[in-house]
N, C-alpha and C positions, 0 to 999 in steps of 0.2 A: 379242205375238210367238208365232206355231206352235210347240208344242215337238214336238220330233224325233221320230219313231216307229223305233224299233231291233227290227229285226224277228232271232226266235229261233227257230232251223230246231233243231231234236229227231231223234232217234229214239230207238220206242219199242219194245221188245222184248215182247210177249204173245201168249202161249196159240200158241206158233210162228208167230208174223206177225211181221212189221216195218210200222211204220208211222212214214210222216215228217210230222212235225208241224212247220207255221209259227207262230208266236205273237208276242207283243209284251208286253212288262215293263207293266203294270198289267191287261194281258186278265184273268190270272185272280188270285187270292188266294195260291195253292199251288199246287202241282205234283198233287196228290192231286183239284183241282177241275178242271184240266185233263186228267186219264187221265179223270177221271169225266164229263167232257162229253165229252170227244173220244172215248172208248172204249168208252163204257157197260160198265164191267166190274160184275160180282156181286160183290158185299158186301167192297167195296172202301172204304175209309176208314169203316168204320160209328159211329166216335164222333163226326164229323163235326171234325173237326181242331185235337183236343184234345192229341194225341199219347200217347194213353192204350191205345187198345187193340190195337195193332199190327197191324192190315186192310192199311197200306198201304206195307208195308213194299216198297223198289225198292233196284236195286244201281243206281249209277250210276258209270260210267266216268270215268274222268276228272274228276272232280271236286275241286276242290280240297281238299287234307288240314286246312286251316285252316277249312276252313268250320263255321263254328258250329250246335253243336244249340239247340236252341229250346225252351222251354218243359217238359215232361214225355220229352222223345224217344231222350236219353242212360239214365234209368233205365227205360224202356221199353223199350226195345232191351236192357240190358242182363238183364232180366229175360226176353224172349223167346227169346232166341239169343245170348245169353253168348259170350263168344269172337270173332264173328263181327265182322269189323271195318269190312267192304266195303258194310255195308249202312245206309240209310236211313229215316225214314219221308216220304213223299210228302207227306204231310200240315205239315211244320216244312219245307220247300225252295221259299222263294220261286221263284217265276216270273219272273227275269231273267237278263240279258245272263251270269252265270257259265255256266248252263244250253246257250249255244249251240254247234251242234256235238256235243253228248255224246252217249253212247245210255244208254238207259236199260233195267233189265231186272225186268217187274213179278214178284217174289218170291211 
């Protein structure tokens, strides 16, 4: 049996552009692989998504408040920009169906 393909419509906020991104819940690994194919941005996730060194850091709208940090990304964050509550790392936000619809804005 076909399983289903759920397709997940983005926007992405960088360097003052918009860009609308299509995508599908296993295309990529993270959100941070996805800016980084789809954007080619500069030295954007340089730990390669460890959640250690905070390259890839994105605010995202709308996102659920329960959504779980992952692995290093809570004491990362809180080490980088302390206080700040609205912010992410790209690198620990899988690439599915929560994701569609949001905008997202590269920090």
């Amino acid at each position: 049996m076909a399983q289903a393909v759920w397709k997940i419509s983005l926007t992405i906020l960088y360097s003052s552009e918009e860009y609308k991104i299509q995508t599908y819940a296993g295309e990529y690994r993270d959100l941070k692989c996805l800016i980084q194919d789809r954007l080619f941005t500069d030295d954007f996730g340089q730990c390669g998504g460890m959640g250690r060194c905070g390259t890839c850091i994105v605010r995202i709208g709308g996102l659920k408040e329960n959504s779980a940090f992952l692995r290093n990304e809570e004491t990362t964050l809180h080490r980088i920009a302390p206080g700040i509550d609205d912010i992410r790392l790209a690198c620990q936000i899988p690439v599915d169906d929560e994701l569609s619809n949001l905008t997202i804005t590269i920090i």
